[in-house]
C-alpha positions in Angstrom: -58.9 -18.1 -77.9 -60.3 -15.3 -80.3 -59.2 -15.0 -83.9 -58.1 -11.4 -83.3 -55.5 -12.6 -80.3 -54.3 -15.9 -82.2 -52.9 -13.3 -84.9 -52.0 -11.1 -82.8 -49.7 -14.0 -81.1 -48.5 -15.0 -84.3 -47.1 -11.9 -84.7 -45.8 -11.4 -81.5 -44.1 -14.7 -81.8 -42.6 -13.7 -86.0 -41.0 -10.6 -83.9 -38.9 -12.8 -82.2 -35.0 -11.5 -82.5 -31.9 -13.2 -83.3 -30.5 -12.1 -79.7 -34.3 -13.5 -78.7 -33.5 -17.0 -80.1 -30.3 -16.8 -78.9 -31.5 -16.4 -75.2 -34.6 -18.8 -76.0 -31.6 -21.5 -76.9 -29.8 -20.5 -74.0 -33.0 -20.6 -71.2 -33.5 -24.3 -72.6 -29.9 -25.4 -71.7 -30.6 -24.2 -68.3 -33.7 -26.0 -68.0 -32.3 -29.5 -69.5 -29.3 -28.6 -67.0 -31.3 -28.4 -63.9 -33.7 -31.4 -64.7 -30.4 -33.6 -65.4 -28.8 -32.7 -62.0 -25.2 -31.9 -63.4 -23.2 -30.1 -61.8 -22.3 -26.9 -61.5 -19.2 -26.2 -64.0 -21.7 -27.9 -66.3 -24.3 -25.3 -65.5 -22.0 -22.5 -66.0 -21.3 -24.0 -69.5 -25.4 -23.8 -70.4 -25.7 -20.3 -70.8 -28.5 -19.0 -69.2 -31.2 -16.4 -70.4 -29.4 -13.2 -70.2 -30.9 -9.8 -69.5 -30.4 -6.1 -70.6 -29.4 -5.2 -66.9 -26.6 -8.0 -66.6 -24.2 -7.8 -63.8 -25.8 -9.3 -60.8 -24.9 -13.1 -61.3 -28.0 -14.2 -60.6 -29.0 -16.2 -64.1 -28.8 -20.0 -63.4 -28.6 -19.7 -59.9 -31.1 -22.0 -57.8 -34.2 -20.6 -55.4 -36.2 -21.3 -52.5 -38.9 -19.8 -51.7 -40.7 -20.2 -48.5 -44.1 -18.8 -47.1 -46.3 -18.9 -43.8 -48.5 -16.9 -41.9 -47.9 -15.5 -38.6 -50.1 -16.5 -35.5 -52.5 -13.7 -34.2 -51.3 -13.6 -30.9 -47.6 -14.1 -32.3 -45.1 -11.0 -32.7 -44.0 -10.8 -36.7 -41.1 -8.5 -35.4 -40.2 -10.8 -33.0 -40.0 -13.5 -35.7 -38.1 -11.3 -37.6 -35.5 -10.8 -35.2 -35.0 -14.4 -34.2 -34.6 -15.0 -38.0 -31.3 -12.0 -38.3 -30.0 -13.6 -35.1 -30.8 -17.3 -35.6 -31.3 -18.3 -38.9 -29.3 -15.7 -41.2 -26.1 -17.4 -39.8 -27.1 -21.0 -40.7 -28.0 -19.8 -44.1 -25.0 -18.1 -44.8 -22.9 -21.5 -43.5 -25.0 -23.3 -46.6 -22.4 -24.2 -49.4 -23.3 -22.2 -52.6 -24.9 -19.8 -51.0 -26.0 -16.7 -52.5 -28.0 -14.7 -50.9 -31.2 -14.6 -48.7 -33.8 -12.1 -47.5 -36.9 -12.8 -45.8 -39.8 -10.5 -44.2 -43.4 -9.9 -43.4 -46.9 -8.0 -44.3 -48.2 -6.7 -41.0 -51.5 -6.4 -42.8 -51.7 -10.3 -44.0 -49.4 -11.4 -41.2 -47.9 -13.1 -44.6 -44.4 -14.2 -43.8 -41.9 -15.2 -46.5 -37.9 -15.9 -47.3 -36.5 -15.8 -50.4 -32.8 -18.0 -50.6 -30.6 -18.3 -53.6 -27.7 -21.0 -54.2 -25.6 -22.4 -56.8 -27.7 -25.4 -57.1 -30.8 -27.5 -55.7 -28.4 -28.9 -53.4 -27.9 -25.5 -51.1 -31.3 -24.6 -51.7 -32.4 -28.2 -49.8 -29.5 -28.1 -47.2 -31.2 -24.9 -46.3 -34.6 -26.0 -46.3 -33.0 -29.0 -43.8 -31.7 -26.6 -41.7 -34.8 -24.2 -41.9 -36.7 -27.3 -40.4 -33.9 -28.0 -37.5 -33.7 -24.5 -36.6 -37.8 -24.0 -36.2 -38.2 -26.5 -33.6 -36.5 -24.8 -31.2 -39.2 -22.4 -31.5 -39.3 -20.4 -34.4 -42.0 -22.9 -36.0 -44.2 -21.9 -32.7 -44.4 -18.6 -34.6 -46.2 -19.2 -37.5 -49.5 -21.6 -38.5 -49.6 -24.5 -41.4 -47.6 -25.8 -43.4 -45.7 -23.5 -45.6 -46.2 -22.9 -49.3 -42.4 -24.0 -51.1 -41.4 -23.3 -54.4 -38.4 -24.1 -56.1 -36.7 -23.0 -59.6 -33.9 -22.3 -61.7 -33.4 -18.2 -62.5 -33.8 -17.4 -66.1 -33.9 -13.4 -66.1 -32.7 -11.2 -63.6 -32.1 -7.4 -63.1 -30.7 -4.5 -60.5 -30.6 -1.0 -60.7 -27.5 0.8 -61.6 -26.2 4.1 -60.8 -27.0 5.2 -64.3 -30.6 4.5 -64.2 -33.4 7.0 -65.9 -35.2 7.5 -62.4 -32.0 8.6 -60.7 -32.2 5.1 -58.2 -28.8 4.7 -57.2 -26.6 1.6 -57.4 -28.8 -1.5 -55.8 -27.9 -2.3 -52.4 -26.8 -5.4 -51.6 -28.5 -7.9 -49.0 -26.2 -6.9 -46.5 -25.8 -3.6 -47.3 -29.4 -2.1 -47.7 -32.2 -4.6 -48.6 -33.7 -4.5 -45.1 -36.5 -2.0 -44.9 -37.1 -2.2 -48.9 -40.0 -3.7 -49.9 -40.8 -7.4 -52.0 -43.3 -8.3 -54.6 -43.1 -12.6 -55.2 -45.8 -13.6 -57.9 -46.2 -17.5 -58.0 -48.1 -18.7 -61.1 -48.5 -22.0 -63.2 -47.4 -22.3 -66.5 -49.7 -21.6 -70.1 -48.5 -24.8 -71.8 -48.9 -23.3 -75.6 -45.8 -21.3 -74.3 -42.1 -22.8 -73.6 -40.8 -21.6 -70.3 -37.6 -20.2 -71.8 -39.2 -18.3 -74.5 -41.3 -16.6 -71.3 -38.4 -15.6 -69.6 -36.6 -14.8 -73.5 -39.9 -12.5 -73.7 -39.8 -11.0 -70.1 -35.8 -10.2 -70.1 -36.5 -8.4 -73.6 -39.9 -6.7 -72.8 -40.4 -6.1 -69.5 -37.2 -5.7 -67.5 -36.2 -2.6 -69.4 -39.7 -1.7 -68.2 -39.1 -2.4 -64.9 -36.0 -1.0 -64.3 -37.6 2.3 -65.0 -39.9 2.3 -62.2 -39.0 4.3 -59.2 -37.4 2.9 -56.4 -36.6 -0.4 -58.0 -33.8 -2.0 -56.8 -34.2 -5.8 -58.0 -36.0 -8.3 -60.5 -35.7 -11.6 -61.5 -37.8 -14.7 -62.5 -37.6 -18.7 -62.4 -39.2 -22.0 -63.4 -39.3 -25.3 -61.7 -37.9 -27.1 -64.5 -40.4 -29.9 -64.0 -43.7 -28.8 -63.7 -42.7 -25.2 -65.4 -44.5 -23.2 -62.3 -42.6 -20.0 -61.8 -42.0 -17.4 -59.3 -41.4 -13.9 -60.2 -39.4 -12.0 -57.3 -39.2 -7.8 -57.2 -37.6 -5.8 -54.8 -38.4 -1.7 -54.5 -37.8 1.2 -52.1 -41.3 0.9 -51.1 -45.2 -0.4 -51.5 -45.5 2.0 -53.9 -42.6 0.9 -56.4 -44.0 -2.8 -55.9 -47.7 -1.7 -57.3 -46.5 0.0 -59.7 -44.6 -2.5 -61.6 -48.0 -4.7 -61.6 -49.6 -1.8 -62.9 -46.9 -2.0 -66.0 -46.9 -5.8 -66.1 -50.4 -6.1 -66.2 -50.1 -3.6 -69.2 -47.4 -4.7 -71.3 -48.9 -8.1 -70.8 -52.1 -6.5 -72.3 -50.7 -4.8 -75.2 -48.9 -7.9 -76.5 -51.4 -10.5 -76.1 -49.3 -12.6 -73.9 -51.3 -14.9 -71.9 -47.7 -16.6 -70.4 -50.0 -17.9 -67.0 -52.8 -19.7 -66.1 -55.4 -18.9 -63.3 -54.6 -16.0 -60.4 -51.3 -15.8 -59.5 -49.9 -16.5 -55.4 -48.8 -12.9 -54.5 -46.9 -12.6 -51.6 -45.6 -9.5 -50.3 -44.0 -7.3 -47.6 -40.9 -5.6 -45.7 -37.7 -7.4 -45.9 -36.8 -7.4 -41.9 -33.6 -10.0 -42.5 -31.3 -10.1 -45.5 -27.6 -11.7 -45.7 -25.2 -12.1 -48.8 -22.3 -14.7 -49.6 -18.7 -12.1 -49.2 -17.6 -11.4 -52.4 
């Protein structure tokens, strides 16, 4: 690393705020939490990262994230449907469930779900009964075996009616999410920085950014709390709202020297076709 960046690091890092370092001692809870396998009134005691938006309940929740490709002479819309009429149902039966979306990139033929439960223990009930359900044909649908990632939510963000661009209120799954548009970023872990102070970082430096950007309707960001691999999950009105927030991540991680990942990140991406929430 060059001289110029190191110092530029270390003064990053000297910015740090109190309500920073509050949220850093928080994120680690979360992480000791999920890696000791308590449950959940114990997670709810951990306090997780926090971030400006608030609100959506998301922090400390537990996710799944699932992705294939579609067959060539296979119909992705066809998939799509089987999933609202087959699958949504199952996943919505899973105890802790949160909520769940899943779509497709025509271009790519990229197919992906997203899940979120209360713990690891919904999120692999649901992976059990993603397997059951495929083999009565779903699976014939879709080539390889799929990429799985798994994590712990340490920031997270919606819009709100008072919002800057004017977005209204973000829909919920079952409301509005189908036909919007998701952004998922996999990447490995930099291991000169702590996981929690990433997400301490993002919650205080990005979100605010990307909560700006027109169209966007969700954000939020976890770690596997064992290998520290994280997934970074956006949803917008459209492609458009999803490229720009790279363009600002790519530039706010610029401008403060944060080199948080290693290598290219896993980007997966598309319309959400099937989405279902837990009743409130």
């Amino acid at each position: 690393m060059r001289a110029s960046r190191q110092g530029r690091r270390n003064v990053a890092r000297r910015e740090t705020t109190r309500r920073g370092a509050l949220k850093l001692a928080g994120g680690m809870a979360l992480l000791a939490f999920a890696a000791s396998g308590s449950n959940q009134t114990v997670a709810q005691e951990a306090s997780p990262v926090a971030s400006p938006a608030g609100g959506n309940d998301l922090n400390g929740k537990y996710v799944v994230i699932r992705s294939r490709t579609v067959k060539p002479d296979r119909s992705a819309d066809e998939l799509m449907a089987l999933i609202r009429d087959g699958f949504v149902p199952l996943v919505q039966d899973v105890p802790g469930f949160v909520w769940y979306v899943a779509g497709v990139n025509p271009e790519t033929r990229g197919q992906f779900s997203v899940g979120v439960f209360a713990d690891k223990e919904g999120a692999a009930e649901s992976t059990r009964r993603a397997a059951e359900w495929g083999k009565l044909g779903a699976a014939d649908f879709v080539e390889a075996d799929p990429i799985v990632y798994e994590g712990v939510i340490g920031v997270a963000a919606e819009a709100s009616a008072a919002a800057a661009t004017g977005t209204p209120a973000a829909p919920t799954p079952a409301d509005g999410l189908v036909g919007n548009y998701a952004l998922i970023r996999l990447r490995h872990p930099n291991p000169d920085w702590p996981v929690a102070e990433v997400m301490a970082r993002i919650g205080e430096g990005y979100v605010p950014l990307a909560r700006q950007v027109p169209g966007f309707v969700l954000y939020f960001g976890s770690a596997d709390p064992v290998s520290g691999d994280q997934a970074y999950v956006g949803v917008f009105a459209d492609k458009a709202g999803a490229a720009e927030s790279t363009r600002v991540a790519g530039e706010w991680l610029t401008e403060h020297a944060y080199d948080f990942f290693t290598g290219d990140p896993t980007v997966v991406e598309g319309g959400i076709g099937a989405a279902a929430e837990a009743p409130v």
